[in-house]
TILUMSE-307327 format. One record per residue: residue in one letter; chain; x, y, z of N, C-alpha, C in turn. Coordinates in pm, 1 decimal, padded with zeros to 6 digits, always signed. Layout:
<recs>
a / A / X / Y / Z / X / Y / Z / X / Y / Z
...
</recs>
This chain:
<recs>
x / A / +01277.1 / -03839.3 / +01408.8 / +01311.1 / -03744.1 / +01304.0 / +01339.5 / -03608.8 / +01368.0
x / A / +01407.7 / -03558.8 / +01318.1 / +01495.1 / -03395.7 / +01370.4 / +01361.1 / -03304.6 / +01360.4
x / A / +01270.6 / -03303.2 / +01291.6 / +01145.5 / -03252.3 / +01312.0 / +01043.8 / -03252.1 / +01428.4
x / A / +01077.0 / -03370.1 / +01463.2 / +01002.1 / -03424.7 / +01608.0 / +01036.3 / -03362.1 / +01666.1
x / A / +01123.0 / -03311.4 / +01718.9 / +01203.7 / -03231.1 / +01844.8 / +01180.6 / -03047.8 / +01787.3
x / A / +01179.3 / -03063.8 / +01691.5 / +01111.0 / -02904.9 / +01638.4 / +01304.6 / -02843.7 / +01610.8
x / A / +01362.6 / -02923.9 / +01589.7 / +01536.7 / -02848.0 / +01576.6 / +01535.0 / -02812.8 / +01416.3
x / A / +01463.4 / -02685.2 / +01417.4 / +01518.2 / -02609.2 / +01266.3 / +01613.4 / -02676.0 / +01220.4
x / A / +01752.8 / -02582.0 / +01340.1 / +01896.7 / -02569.1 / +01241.1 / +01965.4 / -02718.5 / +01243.6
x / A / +01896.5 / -02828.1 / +01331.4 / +01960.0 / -02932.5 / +01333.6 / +01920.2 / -02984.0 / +01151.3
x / A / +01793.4 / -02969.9 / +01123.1 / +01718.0 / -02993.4 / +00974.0 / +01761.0 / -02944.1 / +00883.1
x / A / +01838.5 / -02778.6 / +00885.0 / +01919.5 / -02713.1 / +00806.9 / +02097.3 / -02738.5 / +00803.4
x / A / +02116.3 / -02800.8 / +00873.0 / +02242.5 / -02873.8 / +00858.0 / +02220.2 / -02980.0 / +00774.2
x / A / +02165.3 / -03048.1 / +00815.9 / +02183.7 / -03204.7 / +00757.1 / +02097.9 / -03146.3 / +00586.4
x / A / +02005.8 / -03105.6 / +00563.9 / +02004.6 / -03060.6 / +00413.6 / +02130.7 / -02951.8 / +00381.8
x / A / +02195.6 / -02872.7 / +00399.1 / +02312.2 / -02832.0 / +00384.4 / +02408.4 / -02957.3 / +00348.6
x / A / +02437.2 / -03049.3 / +00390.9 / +02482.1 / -03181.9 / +00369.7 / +02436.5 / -03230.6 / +00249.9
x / A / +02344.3 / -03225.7 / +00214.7 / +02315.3 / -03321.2 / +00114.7 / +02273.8 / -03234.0 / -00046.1
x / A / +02292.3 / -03371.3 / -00133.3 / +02304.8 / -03296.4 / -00252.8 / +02145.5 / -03224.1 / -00295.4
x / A / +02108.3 / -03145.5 / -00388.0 / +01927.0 / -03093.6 / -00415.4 / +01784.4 / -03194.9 / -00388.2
x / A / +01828.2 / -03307.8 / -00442.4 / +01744.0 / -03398.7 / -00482.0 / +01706.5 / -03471.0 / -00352.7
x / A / +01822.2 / -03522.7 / -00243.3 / +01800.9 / -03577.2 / -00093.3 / +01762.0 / -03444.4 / -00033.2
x / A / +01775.6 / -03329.1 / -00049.4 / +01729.1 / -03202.9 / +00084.2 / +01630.5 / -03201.5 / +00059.3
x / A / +01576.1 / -03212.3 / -00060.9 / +01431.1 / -03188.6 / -00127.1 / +01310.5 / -03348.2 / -00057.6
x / A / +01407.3 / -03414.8 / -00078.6 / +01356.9 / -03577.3 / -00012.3 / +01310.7 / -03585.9 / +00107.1
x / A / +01453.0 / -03512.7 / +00198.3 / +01398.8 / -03460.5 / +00317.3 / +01321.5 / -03403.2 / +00397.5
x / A / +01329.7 / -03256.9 / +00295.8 / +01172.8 / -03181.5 / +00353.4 / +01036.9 / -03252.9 / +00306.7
x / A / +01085.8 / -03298.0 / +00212.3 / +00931.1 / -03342.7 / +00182.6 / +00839.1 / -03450.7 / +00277.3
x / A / +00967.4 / -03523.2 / +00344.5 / +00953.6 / -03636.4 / +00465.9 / +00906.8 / -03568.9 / +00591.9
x / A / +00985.6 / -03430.9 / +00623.6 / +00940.1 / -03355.8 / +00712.9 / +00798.3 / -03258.0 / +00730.3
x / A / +00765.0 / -03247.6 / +00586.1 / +00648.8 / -03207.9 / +00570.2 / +00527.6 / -03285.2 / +00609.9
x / A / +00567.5 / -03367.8 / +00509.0 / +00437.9 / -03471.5 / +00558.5 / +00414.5 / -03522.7 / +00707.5
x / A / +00510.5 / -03524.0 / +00802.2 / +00542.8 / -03549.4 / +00915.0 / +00459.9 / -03424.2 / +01019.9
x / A / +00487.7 / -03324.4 / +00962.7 / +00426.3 / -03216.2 / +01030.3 / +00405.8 / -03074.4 / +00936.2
x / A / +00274.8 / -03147.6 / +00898.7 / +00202.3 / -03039.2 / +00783.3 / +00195.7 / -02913.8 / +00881.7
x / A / +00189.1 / -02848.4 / +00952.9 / +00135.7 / -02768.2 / +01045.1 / +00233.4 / -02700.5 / +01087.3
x / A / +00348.1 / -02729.4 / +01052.8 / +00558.3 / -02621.5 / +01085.5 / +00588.3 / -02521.2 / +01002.0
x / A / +00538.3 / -02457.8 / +01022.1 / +00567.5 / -02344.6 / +00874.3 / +00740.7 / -02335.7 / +00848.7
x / A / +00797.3 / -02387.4 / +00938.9 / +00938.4 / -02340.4 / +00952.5 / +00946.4 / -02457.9 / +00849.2
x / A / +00943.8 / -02571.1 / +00837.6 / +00995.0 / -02701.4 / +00751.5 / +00903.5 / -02629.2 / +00611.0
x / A / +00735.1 / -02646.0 / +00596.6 / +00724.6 / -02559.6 / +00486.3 / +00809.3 / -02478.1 / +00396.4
x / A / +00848.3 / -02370.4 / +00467.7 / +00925.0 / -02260.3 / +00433.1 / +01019.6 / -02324.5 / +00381.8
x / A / +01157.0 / -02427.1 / +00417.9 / +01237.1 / -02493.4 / +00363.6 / +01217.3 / -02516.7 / +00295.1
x / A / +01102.2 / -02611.2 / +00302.2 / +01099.4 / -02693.3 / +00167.6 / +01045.6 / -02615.9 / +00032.8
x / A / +00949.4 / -02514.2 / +00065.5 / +00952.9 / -02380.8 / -00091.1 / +01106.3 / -02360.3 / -00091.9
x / A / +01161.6 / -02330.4 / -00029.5 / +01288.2 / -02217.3 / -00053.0 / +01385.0 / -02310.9 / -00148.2
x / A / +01387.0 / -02444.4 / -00080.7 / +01478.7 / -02551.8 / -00170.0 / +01401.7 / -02559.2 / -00312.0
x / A / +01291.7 / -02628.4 / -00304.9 / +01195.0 / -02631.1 / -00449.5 / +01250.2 / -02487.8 / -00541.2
x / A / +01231.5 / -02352.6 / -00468.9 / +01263.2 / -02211.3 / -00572.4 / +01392.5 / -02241.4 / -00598.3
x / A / +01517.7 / -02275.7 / -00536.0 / +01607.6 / -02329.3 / -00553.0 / +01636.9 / -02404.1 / -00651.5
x / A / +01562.4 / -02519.1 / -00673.7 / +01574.4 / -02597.1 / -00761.1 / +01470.6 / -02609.8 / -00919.4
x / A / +01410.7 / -02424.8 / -00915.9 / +01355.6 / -02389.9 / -00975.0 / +01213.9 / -02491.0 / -01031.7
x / A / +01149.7 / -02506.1 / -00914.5 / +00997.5 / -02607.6 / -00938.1 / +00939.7 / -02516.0 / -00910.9
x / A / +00891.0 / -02410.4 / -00962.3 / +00827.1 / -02321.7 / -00908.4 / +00697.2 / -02387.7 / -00843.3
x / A / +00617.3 / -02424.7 / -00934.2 / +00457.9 / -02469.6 / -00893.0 / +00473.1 / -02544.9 / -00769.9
x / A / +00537.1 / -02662.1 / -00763.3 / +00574.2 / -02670.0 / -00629.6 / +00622.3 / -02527.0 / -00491.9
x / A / +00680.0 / -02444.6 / -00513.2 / +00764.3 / -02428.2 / -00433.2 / +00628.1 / -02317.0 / -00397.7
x / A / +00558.9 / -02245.5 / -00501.1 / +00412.7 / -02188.7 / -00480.9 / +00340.9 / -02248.2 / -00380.0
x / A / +00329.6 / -02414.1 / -00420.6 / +00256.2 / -02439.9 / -00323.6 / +00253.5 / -02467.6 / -00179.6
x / A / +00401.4 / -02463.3 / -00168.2 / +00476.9 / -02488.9 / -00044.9 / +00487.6 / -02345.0 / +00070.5
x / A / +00497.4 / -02287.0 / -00020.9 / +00476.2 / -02100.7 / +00030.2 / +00301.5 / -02092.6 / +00083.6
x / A / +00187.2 / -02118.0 / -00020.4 / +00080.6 / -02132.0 / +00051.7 / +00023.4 / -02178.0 / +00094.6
x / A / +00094.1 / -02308.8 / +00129.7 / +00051.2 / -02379.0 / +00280.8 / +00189.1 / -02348.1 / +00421.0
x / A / +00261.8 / -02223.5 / +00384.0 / +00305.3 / -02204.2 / +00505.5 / +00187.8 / -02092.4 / +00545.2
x / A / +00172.5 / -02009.1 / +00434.3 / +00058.1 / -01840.7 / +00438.9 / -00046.6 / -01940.8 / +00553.8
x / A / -00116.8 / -02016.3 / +00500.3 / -00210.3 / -02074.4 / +00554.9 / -00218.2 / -02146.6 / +00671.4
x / A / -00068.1 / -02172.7 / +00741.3 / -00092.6 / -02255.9 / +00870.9 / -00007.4 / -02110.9 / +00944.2
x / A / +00006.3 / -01990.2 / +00898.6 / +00099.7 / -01882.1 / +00955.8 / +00075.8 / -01763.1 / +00884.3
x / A / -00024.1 / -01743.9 / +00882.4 / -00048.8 / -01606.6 / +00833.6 / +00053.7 / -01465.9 / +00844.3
x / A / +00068.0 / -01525.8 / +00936.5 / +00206.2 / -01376.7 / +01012.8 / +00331.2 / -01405.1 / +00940.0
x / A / +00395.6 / -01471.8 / +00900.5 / +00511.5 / -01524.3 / +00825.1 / +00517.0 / -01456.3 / +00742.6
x / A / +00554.1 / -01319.1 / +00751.3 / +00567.9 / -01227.5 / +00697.8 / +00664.1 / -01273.0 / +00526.3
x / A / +00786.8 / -01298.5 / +00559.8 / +00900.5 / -01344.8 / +00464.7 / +00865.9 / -01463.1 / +00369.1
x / A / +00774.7 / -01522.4 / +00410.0 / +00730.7 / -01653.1 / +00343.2 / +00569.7 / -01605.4 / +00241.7
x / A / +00487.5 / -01487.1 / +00293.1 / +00394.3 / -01429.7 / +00238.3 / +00461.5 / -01323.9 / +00135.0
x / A / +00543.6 / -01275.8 / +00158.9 / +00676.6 / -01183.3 / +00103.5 / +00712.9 / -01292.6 / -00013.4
x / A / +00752.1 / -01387.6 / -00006.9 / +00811.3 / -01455.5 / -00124.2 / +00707.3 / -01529.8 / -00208.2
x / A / +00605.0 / -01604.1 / -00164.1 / +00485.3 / -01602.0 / -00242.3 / +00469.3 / -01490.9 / -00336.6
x / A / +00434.2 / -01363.9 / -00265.5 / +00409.9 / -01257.6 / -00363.7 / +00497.1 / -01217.4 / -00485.4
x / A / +00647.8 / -01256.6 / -00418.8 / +00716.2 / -01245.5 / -00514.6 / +00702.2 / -01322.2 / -00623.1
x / A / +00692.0 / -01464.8 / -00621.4 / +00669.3 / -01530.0 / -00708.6 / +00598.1 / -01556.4 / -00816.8
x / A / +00437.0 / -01510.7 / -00737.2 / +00363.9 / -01473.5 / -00812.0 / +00396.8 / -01313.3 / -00847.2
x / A / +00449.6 / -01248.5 / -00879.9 / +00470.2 / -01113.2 / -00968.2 / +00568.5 / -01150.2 / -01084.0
x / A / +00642.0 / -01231.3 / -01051.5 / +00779.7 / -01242.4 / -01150.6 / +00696.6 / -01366.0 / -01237.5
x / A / +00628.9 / -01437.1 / -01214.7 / +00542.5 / -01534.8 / -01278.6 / +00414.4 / -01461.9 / -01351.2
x / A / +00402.8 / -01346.7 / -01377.9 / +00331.9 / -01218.7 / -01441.4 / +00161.5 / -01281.3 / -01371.8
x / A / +00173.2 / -01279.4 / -01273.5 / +00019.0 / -01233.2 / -01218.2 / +00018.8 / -01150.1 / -01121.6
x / A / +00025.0 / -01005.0 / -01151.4 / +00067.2 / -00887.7 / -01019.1 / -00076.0 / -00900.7 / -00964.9
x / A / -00168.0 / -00900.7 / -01001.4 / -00325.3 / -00916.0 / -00934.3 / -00311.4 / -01001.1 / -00780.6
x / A / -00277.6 / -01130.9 / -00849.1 / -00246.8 / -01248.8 / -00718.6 / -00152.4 / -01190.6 / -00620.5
x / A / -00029.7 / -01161.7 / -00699.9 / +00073.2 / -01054.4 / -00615.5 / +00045.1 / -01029.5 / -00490.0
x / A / -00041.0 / -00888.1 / -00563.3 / -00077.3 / -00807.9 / -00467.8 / -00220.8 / -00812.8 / -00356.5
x / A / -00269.6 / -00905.0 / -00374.6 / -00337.2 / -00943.4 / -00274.9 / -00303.3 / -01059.0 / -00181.7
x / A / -00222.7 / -01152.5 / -00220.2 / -00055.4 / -01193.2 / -00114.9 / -00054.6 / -01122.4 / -00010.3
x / A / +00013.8 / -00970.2 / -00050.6 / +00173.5 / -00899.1 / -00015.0 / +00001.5 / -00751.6 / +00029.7
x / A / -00101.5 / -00814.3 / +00063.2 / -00134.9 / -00741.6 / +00127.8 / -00178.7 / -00744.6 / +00254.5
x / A / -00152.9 / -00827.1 / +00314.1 / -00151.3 / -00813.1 / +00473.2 / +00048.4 / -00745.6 / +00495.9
x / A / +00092.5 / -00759.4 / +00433.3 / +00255.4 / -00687.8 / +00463.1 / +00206.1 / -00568.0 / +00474.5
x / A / +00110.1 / -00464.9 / +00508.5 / +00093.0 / -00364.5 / +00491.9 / +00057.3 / -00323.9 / +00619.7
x / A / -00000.6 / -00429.9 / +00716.2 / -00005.2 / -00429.7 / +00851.4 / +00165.6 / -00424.8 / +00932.0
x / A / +00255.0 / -00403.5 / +00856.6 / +00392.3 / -00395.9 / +00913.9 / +00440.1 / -00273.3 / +00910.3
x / A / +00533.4 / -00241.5 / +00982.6 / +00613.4 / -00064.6 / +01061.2 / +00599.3 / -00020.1 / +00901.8
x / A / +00604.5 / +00101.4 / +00874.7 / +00603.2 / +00159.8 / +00793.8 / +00792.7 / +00137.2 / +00674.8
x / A / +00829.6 / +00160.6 / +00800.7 / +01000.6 / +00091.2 / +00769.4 / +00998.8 / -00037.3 / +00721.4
x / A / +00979.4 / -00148.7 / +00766.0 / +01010.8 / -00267.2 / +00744.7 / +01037.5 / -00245.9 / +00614.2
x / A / +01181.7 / -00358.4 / +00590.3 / +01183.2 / -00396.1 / +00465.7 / +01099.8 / -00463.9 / +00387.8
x / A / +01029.1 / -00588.1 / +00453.4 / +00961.0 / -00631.1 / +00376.4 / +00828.9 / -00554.7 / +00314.8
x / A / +00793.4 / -00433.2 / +00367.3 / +00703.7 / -00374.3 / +00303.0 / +00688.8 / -00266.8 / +00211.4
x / A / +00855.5 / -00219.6 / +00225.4 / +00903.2 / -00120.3 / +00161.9 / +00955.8 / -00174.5 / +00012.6
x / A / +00987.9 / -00368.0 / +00017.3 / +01043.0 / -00366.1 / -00100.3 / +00881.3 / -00396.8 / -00189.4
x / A / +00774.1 / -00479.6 / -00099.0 / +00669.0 / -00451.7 / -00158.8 / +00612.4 / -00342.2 / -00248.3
x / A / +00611.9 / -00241.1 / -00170.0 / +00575.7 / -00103.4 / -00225.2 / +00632.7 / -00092.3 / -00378.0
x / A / +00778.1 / -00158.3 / -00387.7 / +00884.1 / -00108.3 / -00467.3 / +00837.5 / -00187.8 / -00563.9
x / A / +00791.7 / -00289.6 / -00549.9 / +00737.2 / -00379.6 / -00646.8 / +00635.7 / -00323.2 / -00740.1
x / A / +00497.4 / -00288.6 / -00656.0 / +00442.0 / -00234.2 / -00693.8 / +00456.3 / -00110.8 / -00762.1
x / A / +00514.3 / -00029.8 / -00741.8 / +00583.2 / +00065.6 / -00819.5 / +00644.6 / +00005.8 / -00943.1
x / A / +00720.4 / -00085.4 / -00953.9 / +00749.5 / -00146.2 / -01101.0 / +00670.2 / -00178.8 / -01187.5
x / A / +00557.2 / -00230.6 / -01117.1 / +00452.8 / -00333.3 / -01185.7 / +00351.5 / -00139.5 / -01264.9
x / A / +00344.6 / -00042.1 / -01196.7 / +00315.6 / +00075.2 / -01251.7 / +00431.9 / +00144.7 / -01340.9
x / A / +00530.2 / +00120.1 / -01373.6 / +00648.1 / +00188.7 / -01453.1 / +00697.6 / +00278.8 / -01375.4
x / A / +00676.5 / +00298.1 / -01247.8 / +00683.8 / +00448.0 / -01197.2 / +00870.5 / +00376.7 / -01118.5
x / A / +00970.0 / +00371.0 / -01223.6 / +01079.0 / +00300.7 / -01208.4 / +01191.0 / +00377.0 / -01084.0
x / A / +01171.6 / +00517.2 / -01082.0 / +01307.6 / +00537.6 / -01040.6 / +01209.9 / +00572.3 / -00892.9
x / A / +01108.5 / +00570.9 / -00868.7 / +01054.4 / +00535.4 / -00720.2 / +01058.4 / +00397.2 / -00626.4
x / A / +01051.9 / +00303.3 / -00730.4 / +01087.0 / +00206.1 / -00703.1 / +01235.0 / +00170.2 / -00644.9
x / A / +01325.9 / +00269.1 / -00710.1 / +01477.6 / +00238.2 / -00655.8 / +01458.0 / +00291.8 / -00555.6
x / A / +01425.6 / +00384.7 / -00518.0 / +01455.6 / +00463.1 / -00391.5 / +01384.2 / +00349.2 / -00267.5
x / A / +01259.1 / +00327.8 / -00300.1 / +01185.7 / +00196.7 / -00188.7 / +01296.8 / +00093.0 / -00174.4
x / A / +01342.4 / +00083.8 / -00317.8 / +01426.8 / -00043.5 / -00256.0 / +01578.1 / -00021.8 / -00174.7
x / A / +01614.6 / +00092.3 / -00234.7 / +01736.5 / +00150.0 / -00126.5 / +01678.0 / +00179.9 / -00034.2
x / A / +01595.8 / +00222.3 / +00053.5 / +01495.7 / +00232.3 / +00196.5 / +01515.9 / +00106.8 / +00248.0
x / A / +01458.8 / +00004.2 / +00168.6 / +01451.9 / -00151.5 / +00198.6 / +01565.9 / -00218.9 / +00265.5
x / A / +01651.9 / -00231.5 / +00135.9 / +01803.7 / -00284.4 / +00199.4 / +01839.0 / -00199.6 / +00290.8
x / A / +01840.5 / -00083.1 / +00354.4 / +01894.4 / -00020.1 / +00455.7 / +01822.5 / -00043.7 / +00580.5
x / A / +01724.7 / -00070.9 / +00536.3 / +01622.0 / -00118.9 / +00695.8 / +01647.6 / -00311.7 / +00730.7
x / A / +01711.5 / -00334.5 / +00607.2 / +01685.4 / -00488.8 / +00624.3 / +01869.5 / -00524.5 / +00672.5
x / A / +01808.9 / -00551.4 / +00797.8 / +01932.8 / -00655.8 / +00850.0 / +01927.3 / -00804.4 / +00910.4
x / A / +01818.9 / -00831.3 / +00892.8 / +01778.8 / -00988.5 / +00909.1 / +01819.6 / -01099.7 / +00807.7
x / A / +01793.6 / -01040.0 / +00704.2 / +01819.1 / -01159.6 / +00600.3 / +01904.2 / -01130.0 / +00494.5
x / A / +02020.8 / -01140.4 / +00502.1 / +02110.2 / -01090.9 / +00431.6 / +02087.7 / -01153.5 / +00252.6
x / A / +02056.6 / -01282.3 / +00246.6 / +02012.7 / -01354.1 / +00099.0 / +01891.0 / -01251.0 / +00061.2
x / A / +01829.3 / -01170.7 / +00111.0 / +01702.2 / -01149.9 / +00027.4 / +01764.2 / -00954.8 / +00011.8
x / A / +01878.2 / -00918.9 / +00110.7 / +01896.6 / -00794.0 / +00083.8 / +02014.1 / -00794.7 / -00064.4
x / A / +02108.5 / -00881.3 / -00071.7 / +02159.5 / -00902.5 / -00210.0 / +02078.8 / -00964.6 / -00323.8
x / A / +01938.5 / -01035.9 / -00307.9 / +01835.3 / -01014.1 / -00406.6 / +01806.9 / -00856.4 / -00463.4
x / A / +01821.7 / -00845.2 / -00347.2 / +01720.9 / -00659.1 / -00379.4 / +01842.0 / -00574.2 / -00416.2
x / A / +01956.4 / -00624.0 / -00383.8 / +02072.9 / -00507.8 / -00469.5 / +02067.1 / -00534.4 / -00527.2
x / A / +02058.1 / -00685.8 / -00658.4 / +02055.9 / -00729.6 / -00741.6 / +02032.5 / -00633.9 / -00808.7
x / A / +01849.0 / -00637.1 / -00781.5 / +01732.5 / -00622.2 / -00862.7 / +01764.2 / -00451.2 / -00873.0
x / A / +01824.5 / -00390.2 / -00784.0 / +01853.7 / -00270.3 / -00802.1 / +01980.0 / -00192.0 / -00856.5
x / A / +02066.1 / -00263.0 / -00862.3 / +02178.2 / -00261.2 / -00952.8 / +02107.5 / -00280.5 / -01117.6
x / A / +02068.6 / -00383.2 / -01168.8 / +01972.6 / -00373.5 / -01318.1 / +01920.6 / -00324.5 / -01337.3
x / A / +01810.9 / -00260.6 / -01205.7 / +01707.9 / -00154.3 / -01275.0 / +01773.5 / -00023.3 / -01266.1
x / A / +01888.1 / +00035.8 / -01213.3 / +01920.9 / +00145.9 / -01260.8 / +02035.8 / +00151.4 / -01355.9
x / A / +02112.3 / +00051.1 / -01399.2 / +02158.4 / +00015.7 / -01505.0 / +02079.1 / +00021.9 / -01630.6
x / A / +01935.5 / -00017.4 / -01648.2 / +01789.5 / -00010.9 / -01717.6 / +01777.5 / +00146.1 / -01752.3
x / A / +01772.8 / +00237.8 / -01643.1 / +01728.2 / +00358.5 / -01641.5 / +01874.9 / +00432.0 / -01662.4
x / A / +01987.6 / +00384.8 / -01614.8 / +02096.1 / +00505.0 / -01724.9 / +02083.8 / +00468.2 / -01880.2
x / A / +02074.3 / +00339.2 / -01938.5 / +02066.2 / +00282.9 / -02086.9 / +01988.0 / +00403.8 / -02165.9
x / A / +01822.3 / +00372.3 / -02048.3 / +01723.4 / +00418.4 / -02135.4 / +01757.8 / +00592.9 / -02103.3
x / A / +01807.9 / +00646.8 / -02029.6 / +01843.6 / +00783.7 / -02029.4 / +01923.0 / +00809.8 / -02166.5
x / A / +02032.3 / +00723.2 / -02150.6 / +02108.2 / +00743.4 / -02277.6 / +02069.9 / +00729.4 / -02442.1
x / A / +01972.0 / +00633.3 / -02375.3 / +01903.4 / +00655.1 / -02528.5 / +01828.1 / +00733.2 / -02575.3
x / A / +01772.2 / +00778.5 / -02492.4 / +01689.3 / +00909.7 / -02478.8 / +01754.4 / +01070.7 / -02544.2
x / A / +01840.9 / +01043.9 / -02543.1 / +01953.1 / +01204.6 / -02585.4 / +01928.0 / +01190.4 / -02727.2
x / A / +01872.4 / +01285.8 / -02777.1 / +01865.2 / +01289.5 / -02955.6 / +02022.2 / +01299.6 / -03006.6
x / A / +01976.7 / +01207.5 / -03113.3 / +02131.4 / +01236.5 / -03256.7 / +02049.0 / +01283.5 / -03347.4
x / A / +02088.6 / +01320.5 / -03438.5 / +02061.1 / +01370.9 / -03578.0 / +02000.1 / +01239.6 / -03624.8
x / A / +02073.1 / +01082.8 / -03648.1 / +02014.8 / +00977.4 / -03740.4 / +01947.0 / +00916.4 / -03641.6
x / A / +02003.3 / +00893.7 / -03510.9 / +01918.7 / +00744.5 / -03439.9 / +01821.6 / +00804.0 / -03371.8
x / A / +01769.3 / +00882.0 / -03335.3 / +01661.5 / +00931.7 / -03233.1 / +01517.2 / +00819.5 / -03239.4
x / A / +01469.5 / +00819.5 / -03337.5 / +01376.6 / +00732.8 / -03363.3 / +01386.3 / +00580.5 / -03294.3
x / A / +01495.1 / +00510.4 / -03329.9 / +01504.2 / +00325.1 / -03305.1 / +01578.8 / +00350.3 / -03167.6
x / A / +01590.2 / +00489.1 / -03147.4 / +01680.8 / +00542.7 / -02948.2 / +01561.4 / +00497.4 / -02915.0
x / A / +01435.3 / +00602.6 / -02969.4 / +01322.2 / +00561.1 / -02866.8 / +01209.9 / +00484.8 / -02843.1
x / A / +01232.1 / +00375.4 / -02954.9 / +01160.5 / +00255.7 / -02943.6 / +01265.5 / +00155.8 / -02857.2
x / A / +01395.0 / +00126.5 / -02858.4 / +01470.5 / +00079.5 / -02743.0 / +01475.6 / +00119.3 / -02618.8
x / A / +01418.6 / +00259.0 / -02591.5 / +01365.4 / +00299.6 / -02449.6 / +01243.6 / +00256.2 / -02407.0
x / A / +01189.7 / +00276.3 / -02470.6 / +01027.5 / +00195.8 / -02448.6 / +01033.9 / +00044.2 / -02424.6
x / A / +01051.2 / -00050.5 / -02523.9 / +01115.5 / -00154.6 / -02462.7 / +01148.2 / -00161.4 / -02333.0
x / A / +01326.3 / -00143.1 / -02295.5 / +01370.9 / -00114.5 / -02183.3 / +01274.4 / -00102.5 / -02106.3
x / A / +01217.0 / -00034.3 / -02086.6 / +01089.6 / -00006.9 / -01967.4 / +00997.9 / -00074.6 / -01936.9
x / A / +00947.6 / -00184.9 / -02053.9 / +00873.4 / -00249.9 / -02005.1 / +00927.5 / -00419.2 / -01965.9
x / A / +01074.4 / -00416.4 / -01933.2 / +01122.6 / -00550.2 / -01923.3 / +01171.5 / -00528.6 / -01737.5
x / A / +01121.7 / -00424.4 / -01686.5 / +01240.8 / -00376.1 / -01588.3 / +01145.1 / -00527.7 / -01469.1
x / A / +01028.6 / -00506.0 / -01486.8 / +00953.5 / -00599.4 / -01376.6 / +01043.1 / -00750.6 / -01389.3
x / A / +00994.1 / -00804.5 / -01493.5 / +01082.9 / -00940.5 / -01519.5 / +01239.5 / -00960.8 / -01491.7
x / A / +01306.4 / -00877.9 / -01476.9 / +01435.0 / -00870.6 / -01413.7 / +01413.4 / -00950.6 / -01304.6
x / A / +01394.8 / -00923.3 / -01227.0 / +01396.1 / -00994.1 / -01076.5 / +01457.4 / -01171.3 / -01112.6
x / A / +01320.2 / -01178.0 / -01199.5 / +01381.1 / -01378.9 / -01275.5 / +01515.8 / -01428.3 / -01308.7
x / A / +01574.0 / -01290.7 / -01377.3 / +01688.9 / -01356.6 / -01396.3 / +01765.2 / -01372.3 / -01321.3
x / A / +01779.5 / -01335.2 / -01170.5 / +01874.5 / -01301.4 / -01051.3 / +01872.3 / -01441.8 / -00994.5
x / A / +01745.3 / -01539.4 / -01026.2 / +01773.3 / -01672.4 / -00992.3 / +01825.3 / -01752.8 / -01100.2
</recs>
C-alpha cells in the first residue's frame, strides 16, 4: 500500500483520481493501516469535511491532535470546526496551544480573529484576518477560506452600517436588523463550505 512507503503525494494522487466515496474508502484503508500518520489522518478529516460528515471528520482531526500535537493546521481546523458547530468553549481550548506560534503566523492570527467574532468585537476581527491572509503563503485553500469569511463579514458590517443611518419611518425595524446581522456574523464561516 502507498502508505507503506510513507508517499503522501503518491496517496493524494490516486484519491484525486477517484470519485468521494472510493477516496474516503481509501483513507479509511490507510488509516487503519497506520493509525499513527497524521499525514493520512489529516486526509482523511479533510475528505470526510469535504463530504460534509462532520462527526467523523472531528474525529479524524482528533486523532491526528493526538498522535501530533504540533500539527498546527490540523489543530487549526479542529478548532474551527468545533466553533462553526457552536461550541467556542471546545474551540478555544483546541486552538490553544496555536498560541505557542510567531506572533505573525497565520494560523494564530486567524485564531485570534475568531475569537474576536465569537466576542462581537467584528471589525477587529477583519483586520486579524487581513494580517492572516497576508502572512499566509502556505496554504492557499485555507487563505481563500479566510477571504471568504472576510469578504461577508464586511459586507455584514457595511449592511449593518447602513442600517444604522436614521430615516424618519424605518429607524426602529433598521435597528433590530442590525442587531440580528451581528449576531449571525460567527456562523458565516458554514456557509463557505
Amino acid at each position: 500500500m502507498i502508505a507503506d512507503q510513507n508517499s503522501i503525494p503518491d496517496l493524494i494522487q490516486q484519491i484525486s483520481s477517484c470519485d468521494a466515496d472510493s477516496a474516503i474508502t481509501l483513507l479509511e484503508t490507510a488509516a487503519t493501516r497506520h493509525p499513527g500518520n497524521p499525514h493520512v489522518l489529516f486526509l482523511l478529516a479533510a475528505q470526510y469535511m469535504q463530504a460534509r460528515r462532520t462527526d467523523q471528520a472531528e474525529a479524524a482531526y482528533t486523532a491526528v491532535v493526538r498522535v501530533a500535537p504540533d500539527y498546527s493546521i490540523a489543530r487549526f481546523q479542529l478548532g474551527l470546526l468545533q466553533m462553526t458547530d457552536g461550541r467556542p468553549a471546545t474551540a478555544l481550548v483546541t486552538w490553544g496551544p496555536l498560541d505557542l506560534l510567531d506572533n505573525r503566523h497565520p494560523l494564530r492570527l486567524f485564531k485570534r480573529a475568531f475569537e474576536l467574532l465569537h466576542q462581537d468585537q467584528i471589525a477587529d476581527a477583519c483586520t486579524l484576518l487581513r494580517d492572516g491572509i497576508g502572512q499566509n503563503i502556505d496554504n492557499a485553500a485555507l487563505g481563500r477560506d479566510m477571504q471568504m469569511l472576510l469578504g461577508k463579514l464586511e459586507a455584514a458590517m457595511a449592511e449593518v452600517a447602513r442600517a444604522s443611518r436614521p430615516t424618519a419611518t424605518m429607524m426602529p425595524l433598521q435597528s433590530i436588523e442590525a442587531e440580528e446581522d451581528a449576531h449571525f456574523l460567527v456562523s458565516t464561516y458554514k456557509s463557505l463550505h
